[in-house]
N, C-alpha and C positions, 0 to 999 in steps of 0.2 A: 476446346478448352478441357481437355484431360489432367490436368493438374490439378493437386490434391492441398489443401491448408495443411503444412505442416506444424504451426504453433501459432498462436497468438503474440503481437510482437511486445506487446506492454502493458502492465493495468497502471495505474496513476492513482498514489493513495495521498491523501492530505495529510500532511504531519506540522505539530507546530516547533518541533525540536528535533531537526534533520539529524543533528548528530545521535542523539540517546536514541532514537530510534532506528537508526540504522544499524547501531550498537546489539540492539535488543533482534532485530530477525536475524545477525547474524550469530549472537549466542544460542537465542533459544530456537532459530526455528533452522539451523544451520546455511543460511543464506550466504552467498560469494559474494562480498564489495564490488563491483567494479568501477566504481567512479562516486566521489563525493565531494560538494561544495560546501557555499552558508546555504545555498538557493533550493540544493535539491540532491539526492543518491541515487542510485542506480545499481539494482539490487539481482542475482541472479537466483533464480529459486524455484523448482521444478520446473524447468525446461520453461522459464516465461522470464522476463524483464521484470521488473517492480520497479518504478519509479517514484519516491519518497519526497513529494512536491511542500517546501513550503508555505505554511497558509495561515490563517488566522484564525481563532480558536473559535471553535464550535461548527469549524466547517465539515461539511461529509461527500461522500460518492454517490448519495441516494438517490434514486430518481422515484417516480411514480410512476405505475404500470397501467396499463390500458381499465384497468381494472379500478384506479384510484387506490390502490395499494402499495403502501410506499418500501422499497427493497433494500437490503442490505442495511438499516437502521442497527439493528442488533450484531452486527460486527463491528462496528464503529464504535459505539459503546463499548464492548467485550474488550478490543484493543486498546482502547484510554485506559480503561483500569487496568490492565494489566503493565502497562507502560508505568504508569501513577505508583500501581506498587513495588517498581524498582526502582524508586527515584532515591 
């Protein structure tokens, strides 16, 4: 097994407004469209997928680590308000 991971193929973020947000990483964070529904986008953005899944509000990515500390909480948040203040 000599072969190496070249990329990671997709993160999966929850959004509750596929469009304004797909909107929004491809202005501000210069992200490629490649695909977009009502359901969900598909985002190219440093060498990785983003997929912009829609969801119901107040959902997040967070999980809890071995430790009972819970990860990524504060990204989640940072991205709502900043989404919020282009609205």
């Amino acid at each position: 097994m000599g072969e190496k991971l070249l990329r990671i193929g997709a993160a999966y973020v929850p959004v509750i407004h596929v469009e304004l947000s797909s909107k929004w990483y491809v202005n501000k964070l210069g992200a490629d469209l490649s695909y977009q529904d009502e359901d969900k986008a598909i985002l190219n953005f440093a060498n990785q997928s983003i997929f912009l899944v829609k969801s119901k509000e107040n959902q997040s990515s967070n999980f809890v680590d071995y430790y009972g500390e819970e990860r990524f909480n504060n990204m989640r948040s940072k991205w709502n308000k900043c989404l919020r203040s282009h609205l």
